[in-house]
LOSE-751924 format. One line per field, with one value per residue: residue number from 0; residue in three letters; x, y, z of N, C-alpha, C in turn. Coordinates in nm, 4 decimals. Each point is the difference from the previous one (the first is absolute). Layout:
% LOSE-751924
num	NUM:... $
residu	ALA:... $
n.east	X:... $
n.north	Y:... $
n.up	Z:... $
ca.east	X:... $
ca.north	Y:... $
ca.up	Z:... $
c.east	X:... $
c.north	Y:... $
c.up	Z:... $
END
This chain:
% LOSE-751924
num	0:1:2:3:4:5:6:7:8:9:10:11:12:13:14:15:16:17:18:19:20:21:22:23:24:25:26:27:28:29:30:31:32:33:34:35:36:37:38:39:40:41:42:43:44:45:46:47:48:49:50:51:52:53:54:55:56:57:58:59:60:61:62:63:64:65:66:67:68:69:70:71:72:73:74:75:76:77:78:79:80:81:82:83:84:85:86:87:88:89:90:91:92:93:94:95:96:97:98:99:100:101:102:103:104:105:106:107:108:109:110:111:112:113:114:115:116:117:118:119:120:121:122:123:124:125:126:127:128:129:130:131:132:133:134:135:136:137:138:139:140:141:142:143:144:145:146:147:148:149:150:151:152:153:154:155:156:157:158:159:160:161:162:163:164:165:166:167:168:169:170:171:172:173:174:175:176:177:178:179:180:181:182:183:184:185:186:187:188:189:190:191:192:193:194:195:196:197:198:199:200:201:202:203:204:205:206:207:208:209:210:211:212:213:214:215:216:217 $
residu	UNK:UNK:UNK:UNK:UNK:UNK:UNK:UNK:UNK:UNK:UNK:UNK:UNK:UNK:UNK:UNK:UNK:UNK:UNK:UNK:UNK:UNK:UNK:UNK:UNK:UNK:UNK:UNK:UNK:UNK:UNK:UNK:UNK:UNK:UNK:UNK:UNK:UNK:UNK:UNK:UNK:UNK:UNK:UNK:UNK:UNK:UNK:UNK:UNK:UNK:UNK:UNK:UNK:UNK:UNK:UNK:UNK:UNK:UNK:UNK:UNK:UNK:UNK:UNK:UNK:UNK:UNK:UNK:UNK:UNK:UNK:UNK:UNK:UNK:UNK:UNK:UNK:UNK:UNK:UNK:UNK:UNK:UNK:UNK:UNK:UNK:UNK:UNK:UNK:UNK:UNK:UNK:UNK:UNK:UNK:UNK:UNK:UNK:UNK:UNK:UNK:UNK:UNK:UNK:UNK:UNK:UNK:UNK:UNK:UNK:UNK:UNK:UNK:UNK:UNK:UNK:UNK:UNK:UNK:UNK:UNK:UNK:UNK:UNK:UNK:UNK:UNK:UNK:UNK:UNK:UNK:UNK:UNK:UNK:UNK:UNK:UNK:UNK:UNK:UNK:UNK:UNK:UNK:UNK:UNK:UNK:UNK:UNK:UNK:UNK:UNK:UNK:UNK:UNK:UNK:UNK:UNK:UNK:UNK:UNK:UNK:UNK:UNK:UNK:UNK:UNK:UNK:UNK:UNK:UNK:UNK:UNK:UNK:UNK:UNK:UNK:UNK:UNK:UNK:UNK:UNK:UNK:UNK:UNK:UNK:UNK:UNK:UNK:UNK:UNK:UNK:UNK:UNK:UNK:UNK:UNK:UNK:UNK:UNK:UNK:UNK:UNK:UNK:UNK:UNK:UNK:UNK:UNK:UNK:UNK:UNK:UNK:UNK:UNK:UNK:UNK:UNK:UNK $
n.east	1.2538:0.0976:-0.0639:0.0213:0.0993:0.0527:0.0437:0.0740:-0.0005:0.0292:0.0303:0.0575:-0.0682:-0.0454:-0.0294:-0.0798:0.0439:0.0005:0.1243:-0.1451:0.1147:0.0497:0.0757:0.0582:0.0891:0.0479:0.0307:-0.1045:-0.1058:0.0733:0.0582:-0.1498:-0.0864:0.1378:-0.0976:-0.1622:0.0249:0.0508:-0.1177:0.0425:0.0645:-0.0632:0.1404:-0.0319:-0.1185:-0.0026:-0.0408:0.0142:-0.1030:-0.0030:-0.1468:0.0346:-0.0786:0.0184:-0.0236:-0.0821:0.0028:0.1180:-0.0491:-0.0862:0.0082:0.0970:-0.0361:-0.0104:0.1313:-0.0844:-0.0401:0.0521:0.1573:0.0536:-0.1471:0.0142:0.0828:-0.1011:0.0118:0.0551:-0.1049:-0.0865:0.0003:0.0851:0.1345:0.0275:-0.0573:0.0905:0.0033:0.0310:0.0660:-0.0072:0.1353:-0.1173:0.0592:0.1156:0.0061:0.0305:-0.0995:-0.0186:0.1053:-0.0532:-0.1181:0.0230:-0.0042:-0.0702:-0.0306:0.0177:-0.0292:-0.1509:-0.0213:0.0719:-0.1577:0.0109:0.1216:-0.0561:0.1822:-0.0012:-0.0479:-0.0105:0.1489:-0.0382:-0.0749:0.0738:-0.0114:0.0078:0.1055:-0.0213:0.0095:0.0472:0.0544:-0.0259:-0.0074:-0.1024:-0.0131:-0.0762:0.1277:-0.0874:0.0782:-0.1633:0.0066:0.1144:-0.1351:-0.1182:0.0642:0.0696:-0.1318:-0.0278:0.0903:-0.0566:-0.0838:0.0655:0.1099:-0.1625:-0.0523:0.1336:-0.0107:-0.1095:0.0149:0.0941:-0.0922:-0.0587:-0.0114:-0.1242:-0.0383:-0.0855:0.0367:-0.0520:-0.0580:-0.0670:0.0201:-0.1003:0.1120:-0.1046:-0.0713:0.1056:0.0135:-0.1407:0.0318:0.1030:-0.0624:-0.0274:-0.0586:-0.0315:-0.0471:-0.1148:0.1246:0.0102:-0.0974:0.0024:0.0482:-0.0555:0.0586:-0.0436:0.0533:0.0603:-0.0837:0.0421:-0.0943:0.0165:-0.1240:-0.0463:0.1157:-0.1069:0.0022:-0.0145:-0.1495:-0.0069:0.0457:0.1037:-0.0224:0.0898:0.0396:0.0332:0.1097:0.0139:-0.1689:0.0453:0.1224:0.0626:0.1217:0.0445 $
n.north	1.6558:0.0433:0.0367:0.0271:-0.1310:0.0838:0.1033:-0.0834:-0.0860:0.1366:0.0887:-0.0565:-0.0329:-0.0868:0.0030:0.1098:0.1193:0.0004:0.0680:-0.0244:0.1105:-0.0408:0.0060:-0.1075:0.0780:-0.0067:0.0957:0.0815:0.0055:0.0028:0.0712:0.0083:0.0024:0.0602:0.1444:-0.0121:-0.0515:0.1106:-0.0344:-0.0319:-0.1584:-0.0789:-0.0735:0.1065:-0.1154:0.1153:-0.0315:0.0919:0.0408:0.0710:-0.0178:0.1234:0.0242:0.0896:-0.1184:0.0983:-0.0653:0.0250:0.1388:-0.0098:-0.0954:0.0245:0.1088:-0.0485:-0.0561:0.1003:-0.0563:-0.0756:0.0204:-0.0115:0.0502:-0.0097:-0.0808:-0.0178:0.0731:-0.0933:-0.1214:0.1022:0.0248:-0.1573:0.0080:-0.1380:-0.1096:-0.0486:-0.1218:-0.0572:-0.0629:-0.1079:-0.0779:0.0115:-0.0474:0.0170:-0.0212:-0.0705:-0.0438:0.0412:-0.0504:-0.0803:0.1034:-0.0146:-0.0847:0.0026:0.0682:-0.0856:-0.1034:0.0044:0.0196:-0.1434:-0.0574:-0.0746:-0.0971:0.0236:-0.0703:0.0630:0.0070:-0.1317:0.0614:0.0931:-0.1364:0.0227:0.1122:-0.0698:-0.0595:0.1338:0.0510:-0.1338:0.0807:0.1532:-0.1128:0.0284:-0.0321:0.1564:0.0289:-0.0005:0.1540:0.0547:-0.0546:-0.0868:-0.0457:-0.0278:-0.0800:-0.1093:0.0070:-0.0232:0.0004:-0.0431:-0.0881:-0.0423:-0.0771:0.0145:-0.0513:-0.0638:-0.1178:-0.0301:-0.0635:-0.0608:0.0268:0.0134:-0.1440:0.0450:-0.1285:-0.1203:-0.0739:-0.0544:-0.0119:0.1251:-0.1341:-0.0134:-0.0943:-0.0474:0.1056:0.0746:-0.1034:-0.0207:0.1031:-0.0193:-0.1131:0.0559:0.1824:-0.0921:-0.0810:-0.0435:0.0840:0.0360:0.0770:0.0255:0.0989:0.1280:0.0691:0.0418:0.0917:0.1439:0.0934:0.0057:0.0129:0.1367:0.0434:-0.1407:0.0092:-0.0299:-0.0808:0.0728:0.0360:-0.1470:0.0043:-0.0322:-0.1342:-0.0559:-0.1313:0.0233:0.0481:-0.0065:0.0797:0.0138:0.0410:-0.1261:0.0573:-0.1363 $
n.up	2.0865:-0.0444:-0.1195:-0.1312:0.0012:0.1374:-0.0449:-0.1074:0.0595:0.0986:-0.0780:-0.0331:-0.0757:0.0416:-0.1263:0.0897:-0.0162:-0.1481:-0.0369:-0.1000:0.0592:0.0962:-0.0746:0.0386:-0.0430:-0.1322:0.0582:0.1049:-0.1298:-0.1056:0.0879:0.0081:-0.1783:-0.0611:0.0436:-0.0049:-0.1138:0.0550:0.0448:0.1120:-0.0174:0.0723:0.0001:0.0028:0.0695:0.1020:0.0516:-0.0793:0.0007:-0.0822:0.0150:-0.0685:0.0931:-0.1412:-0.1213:-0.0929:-0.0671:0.0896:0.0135:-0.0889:-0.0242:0.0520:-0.0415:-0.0642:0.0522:0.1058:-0.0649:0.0912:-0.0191:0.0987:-0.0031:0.1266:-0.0411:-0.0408:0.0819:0.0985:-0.0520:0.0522:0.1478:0.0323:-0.0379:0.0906:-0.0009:0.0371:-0.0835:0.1664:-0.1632:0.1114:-0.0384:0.0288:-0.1624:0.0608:-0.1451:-0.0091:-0.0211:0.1126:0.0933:-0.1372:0.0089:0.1117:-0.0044:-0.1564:0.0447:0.0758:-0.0661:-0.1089:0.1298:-0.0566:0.0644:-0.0836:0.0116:-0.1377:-0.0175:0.0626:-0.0799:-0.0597:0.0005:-0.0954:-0.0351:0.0331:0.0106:-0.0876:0.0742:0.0135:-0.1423:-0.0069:0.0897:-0.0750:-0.0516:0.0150:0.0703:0.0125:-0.0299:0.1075:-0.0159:-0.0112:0.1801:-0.0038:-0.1076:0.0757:0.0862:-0.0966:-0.0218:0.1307:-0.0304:-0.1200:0.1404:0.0556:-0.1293:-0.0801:0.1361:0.0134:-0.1331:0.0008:0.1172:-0.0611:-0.0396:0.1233:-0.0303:-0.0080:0.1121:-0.0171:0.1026:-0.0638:0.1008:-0.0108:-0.0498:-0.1401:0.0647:0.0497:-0.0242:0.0221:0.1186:-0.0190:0.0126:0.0994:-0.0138:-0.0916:0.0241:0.0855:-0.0877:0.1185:0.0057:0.1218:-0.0025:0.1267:-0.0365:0.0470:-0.0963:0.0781:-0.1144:0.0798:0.0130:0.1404:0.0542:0.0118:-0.0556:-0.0934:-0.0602:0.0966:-0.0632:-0.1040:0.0107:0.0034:0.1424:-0.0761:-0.0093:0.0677:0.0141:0.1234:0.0146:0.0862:-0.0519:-0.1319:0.0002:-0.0034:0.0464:-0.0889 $
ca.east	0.0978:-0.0174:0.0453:-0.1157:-0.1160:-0.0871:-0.1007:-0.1060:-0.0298:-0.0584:-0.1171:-0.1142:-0.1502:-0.1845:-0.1028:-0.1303:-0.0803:0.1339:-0.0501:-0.0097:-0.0033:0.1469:0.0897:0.1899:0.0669:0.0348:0.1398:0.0319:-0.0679:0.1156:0.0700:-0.0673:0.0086:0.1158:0.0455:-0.0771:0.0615:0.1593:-0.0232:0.0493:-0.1068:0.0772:0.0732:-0.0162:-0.0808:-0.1235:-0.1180:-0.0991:-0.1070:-0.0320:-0.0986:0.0038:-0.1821:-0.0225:-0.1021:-0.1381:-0.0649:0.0520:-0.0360:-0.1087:0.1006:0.0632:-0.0731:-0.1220:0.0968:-0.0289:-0.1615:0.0160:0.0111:0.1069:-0.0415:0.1058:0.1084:-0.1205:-0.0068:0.1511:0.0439:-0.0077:0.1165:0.1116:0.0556:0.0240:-0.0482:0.0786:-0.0651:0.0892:-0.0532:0.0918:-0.0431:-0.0646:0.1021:0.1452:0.0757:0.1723:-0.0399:-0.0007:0.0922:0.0861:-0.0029:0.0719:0.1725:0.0146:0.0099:0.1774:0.1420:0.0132:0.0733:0.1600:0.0133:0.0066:0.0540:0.0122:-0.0420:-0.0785:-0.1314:-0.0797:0.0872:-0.0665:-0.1133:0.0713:-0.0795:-0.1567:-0.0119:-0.1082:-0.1916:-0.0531:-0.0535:-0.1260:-0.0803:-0.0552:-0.0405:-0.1123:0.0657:-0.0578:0.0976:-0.0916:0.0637:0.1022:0.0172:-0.1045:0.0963:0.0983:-0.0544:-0.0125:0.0972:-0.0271:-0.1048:0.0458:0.0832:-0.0811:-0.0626:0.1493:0.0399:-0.1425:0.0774:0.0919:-0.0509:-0.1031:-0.1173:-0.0783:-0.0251:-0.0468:0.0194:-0.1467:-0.0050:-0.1803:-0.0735:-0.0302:0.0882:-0.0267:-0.0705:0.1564:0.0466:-0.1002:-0.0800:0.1470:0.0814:0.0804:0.1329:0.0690:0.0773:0.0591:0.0430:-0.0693:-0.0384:-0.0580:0.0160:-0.0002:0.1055:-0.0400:0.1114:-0.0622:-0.0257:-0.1017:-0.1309:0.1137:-0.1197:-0.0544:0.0763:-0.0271:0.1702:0.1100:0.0335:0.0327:0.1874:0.0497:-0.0263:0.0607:0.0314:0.1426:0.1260:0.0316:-0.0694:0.0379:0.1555:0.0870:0.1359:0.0722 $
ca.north	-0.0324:0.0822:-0.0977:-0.0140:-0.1462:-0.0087:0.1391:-0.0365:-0.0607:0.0815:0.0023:-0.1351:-0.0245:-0.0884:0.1298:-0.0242:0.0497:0.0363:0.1471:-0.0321:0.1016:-0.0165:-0.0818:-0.0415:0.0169:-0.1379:-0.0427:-0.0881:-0.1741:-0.0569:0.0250:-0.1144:-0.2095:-0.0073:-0.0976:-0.1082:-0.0958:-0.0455:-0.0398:-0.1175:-0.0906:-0.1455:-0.0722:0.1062:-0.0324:0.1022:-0.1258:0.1005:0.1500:0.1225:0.0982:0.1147:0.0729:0.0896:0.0543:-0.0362:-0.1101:-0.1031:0.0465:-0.0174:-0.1018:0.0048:0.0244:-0.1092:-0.1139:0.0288:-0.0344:-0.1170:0.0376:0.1254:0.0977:0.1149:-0.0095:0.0059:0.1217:0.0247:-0.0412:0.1206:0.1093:0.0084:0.0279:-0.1402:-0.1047:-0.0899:-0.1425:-0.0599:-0.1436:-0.1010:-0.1141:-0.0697:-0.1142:0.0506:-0.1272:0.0105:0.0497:0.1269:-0.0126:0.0017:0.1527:0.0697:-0.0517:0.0219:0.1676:0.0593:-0.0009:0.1361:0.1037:0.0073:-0.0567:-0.0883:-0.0462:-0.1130:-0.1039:0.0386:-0.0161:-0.0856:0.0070:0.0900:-0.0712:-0.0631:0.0702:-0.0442:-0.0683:0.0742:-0.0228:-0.1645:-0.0588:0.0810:-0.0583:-0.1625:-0.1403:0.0147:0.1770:0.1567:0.0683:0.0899:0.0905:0.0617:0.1375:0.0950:0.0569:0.1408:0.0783:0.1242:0.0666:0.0878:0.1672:0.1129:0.0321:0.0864:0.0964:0.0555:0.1085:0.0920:0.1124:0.0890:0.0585:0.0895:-0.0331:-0.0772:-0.1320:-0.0359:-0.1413:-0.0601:-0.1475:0.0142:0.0257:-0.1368:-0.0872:-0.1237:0.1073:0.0390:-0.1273:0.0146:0.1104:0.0222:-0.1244:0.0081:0.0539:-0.0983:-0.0558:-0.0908:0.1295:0.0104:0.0990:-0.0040:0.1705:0.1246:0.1365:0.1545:0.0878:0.1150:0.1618:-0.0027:0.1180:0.0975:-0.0095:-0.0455:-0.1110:0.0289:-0.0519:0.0957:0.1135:-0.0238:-0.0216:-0.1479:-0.0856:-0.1461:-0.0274:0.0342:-0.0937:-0.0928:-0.1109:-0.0740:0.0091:-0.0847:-0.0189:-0.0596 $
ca.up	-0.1051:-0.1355:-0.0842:-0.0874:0.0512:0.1292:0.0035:-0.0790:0.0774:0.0916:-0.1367:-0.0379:0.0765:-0.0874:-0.0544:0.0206:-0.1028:-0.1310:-0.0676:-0.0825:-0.0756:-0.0172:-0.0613:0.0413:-0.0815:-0.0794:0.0110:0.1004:0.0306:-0.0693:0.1023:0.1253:-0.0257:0.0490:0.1546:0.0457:-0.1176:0.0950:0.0973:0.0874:0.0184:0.0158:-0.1412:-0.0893:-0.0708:-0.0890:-0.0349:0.0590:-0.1127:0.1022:-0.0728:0.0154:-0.0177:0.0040:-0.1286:0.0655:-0.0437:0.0760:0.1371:0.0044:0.0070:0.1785:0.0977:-0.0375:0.0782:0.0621:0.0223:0.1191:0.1443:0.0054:-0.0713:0.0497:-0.0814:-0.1795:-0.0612:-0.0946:-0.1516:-0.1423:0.0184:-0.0226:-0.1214:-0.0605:0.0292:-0.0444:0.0585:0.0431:0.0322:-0.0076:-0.0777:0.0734:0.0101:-0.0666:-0.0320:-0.0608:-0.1317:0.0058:0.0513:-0.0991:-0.0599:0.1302:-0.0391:-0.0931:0.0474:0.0627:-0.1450:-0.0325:0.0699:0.0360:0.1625:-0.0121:-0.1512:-0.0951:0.0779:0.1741:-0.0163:0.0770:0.1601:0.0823:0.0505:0.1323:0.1034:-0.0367:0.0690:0.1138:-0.0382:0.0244:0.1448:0.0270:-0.0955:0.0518:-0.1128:-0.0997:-0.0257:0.0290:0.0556:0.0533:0.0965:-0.0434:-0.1248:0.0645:0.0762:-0.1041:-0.0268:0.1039:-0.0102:-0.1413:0.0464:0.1119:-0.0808:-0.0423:0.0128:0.0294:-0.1359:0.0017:0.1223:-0.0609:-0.0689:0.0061:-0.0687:0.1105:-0.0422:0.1149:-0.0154:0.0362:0.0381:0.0190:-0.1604:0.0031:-0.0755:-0.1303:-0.0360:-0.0013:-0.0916:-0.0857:-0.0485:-0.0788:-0.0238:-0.0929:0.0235:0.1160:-0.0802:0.0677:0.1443:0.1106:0.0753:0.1209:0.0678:-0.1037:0.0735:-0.0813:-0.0015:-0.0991:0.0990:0.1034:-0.0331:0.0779:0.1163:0.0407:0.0282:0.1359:0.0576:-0.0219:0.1485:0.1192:0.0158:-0.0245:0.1544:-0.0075:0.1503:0.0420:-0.0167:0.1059:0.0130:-0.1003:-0.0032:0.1151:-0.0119:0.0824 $
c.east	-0.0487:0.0561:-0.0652:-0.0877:-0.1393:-0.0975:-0.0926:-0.0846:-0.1431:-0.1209:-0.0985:-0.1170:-0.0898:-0.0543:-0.1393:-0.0893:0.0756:-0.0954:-0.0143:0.0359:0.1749:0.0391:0.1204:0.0473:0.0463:0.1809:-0.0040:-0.0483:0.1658:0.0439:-0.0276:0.0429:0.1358:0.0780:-0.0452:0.1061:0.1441:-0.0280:0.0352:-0.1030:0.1197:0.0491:-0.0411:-0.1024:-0.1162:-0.1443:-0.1182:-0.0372:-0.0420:-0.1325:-0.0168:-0.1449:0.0026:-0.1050:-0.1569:-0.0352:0.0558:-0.0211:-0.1422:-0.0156:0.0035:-0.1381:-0.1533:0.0204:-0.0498:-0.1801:-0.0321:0.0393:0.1199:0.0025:0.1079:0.0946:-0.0233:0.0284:0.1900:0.0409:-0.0370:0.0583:0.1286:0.0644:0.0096:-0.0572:0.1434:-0.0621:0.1924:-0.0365:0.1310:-0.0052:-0.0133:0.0491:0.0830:0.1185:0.1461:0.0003:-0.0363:0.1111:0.1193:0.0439:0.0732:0.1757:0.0371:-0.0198:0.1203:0.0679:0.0136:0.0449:0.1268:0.0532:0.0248:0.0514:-0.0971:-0.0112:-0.0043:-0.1656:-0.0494:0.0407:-0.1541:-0.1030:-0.0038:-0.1270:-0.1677:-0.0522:-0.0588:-0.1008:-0.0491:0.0133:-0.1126:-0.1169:-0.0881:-0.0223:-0.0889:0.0504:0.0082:0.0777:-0.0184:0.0603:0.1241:0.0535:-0.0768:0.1403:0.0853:-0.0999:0.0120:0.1601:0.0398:-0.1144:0.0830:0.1100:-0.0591:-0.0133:0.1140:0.0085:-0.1055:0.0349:0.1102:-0.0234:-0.0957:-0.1525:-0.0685:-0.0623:-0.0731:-0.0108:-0.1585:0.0466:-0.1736:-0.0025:-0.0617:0.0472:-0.0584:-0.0685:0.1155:0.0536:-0.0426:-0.0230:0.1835:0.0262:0.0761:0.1754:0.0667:0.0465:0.0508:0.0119:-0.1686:0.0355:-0.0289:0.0463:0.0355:0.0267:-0.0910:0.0741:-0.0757:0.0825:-0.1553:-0.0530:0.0405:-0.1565:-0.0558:0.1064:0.0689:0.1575:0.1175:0.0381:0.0619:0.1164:0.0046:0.0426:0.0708:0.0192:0.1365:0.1208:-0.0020:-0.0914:0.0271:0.1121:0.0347:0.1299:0.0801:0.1254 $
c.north	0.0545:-0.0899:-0.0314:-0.0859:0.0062:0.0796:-0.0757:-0.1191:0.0554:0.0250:-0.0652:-0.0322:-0.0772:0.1398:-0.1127:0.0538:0.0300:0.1406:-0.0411:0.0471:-0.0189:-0.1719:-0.0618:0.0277:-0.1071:-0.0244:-0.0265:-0.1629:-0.0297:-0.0680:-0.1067:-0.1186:0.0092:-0.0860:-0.1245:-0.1191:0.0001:-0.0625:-0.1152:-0.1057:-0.1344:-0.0276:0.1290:-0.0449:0.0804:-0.0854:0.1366:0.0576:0.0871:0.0691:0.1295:0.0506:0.1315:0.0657:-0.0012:-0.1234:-0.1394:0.0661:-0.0359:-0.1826:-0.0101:0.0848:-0.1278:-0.0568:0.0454:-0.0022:-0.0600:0.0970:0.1346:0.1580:0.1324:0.0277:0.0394:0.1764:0.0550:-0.0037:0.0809:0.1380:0.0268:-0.0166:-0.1159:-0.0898:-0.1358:-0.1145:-0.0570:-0.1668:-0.1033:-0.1101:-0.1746:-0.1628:0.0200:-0.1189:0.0271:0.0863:0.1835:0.0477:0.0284:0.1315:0.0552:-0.0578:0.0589:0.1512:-0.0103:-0.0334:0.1450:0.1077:0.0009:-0.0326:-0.1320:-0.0649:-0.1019:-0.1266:-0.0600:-0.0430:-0.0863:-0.0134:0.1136:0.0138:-0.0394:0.0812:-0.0206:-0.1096:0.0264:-0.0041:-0.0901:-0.0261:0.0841:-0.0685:-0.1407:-0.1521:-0.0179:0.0981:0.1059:0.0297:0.1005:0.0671:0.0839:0.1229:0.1075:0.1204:0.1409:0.0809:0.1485:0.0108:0.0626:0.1672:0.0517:0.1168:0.1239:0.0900:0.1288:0.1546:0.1254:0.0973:0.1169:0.0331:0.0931:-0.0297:-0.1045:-0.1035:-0.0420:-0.1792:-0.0781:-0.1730:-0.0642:0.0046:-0.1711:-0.0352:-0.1051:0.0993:0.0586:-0.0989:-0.0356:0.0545:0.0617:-0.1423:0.0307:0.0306:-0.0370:-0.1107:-0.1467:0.0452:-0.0255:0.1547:0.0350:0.1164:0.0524:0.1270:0.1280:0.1153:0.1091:0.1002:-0.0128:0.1408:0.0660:-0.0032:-0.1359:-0.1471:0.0197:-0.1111:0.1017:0.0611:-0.0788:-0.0467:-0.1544:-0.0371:-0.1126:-0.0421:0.0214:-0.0890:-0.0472:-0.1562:-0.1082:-0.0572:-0.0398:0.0098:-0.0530:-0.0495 $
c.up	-0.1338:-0.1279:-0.1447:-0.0209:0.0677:-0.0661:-0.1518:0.0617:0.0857:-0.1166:-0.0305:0.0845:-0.0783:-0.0312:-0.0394:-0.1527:-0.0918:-0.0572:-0.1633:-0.1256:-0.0660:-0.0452:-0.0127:-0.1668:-0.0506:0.0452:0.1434:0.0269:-0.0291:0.1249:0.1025:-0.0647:-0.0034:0.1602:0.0391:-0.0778:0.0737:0.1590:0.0269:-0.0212:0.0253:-0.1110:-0.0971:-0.1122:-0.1128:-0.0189:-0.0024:-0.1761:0.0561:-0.1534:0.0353:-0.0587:-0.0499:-0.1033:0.0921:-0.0286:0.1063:0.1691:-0.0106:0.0422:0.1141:0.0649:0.0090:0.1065:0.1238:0.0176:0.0843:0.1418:-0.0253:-0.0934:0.0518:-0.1103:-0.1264:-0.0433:-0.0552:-0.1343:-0.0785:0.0556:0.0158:-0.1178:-0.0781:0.1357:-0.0086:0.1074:-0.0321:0.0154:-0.0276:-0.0579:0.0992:0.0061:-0.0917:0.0092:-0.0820:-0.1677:-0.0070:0.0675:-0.0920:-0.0792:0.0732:-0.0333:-0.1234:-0.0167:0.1033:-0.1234:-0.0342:0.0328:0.0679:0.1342:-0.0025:-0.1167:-0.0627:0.0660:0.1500:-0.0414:0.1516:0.1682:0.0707:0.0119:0.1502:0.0864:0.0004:0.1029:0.1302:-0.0366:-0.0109:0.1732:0.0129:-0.0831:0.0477:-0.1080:-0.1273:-0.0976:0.0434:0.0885:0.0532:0.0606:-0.0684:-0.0821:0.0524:0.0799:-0.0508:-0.0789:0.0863:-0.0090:-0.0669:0.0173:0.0830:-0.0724:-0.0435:0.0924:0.1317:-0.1482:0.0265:0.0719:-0.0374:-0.1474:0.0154:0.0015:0.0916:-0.0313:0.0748:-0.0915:0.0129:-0.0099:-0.0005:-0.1755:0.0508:-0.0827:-0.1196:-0.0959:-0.1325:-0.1486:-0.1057:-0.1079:-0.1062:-0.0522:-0.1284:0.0301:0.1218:-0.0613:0.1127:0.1045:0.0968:0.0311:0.1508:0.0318:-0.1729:0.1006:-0.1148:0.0243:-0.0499:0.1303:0.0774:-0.0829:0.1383:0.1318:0.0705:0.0638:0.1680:0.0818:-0.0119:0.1565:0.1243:0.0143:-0.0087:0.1491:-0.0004:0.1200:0.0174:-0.1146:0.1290:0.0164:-0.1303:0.0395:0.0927:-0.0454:0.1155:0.0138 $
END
């Protein structure tokens, strides 16, 4: 089957090694936080930040965040183009719920006085919520939909990525508490251009399991 989807899709690959040499253009970053910020999330909550790694003074930083474990990953933050830390809001209450309603006013999705009627959907994020506030799972969740959103755009753009789930999270956290601002961190996405010699995934054929073995139609 033929198809641009498929064939951007087919492309794509975990880049092992980034060419330190090349750079994502300022209009295609435009383009990604564009897309990533139109991404799908429950009740259209957004419970998400997104830290974009690119001054020396904040790769130096992130790369520190690797003194412990997952060193594999350590050499991206100074050859790829940007470093972005994908963090959720770990307890998400009506009060942030509230920016989300008051941006549909603004944007004419919502009347004035409809206000408090469209509180109504908030009522998911209090069954995703335990007795202590914490909504963890839930926001953790719409986070990866916000990566997959990225890393779909990346694809059709040309631009190579590789998703890290291998950072040390309390390390990360730490070390960004500022510019997390609360937000929870637990995956970072590195963006740039595989290195054409050493980025050794490039060469090999993309692999999945059947449609038949996923796909039940019934």
């Amino acid at each position: 089957m033929k198809h641009p989807i498929l064939d951007d899709l087919l492309w794509r690959h975990t880049v092992k090694k980034y060419d330190p040499k090349r750079r994502i253009s300022e209009d295609n970053l435009k383009i990604l936080f564009e897309a990533v910020r139109l991404s799908a999330s429950s009740i259209n909550s957004q419970p998400w930040r997104f830290v974009v790694i690119e001054s020396g003074d904040a790769r130096k930083r992130m790369s520190d965040t690797f003194v412990n474990k997952y060193q594999f990953n350590q050499p991206h933050v100074f050859d790829a183009s940007q470093i972005i830390l994908f963090a959720h809001n770990p307890r998400y209450t009506r009060d942030h719920y509230a920016e989300v309603v008051d941006k549909g006013i603004q944007d004419g999705r919502t009347k004035p006085e409809d206000r408090e009627q469209a509180f109504g959907g908030f009522m998911f994020a209090e069954l995703n919520t335990d007795e202590k506030g914490n909504s963890d799972r839930w926001t953790k969740a719409q986070l990866y939909l916000a990566l997959g959103n990225a890393l779909h755009t990346l694809a059709r753009l040309k631009i190579d990525a590789t998703p890290m789930e291998g950072i040390d999270v309390d390390l990360v956290n730490r070390v960004f508490a500022k510019e997390l601002d609360g937000y929870q961190c637990e995956v970072a996405l590195a963006i740039g251009y595989h290195h054409p010699i050493q980025d050794y995934n490039a060469q090999l054929p993309k692999t999945r399991r059947s449609l038949e073995s996923i796909f039940q139609r019934i």
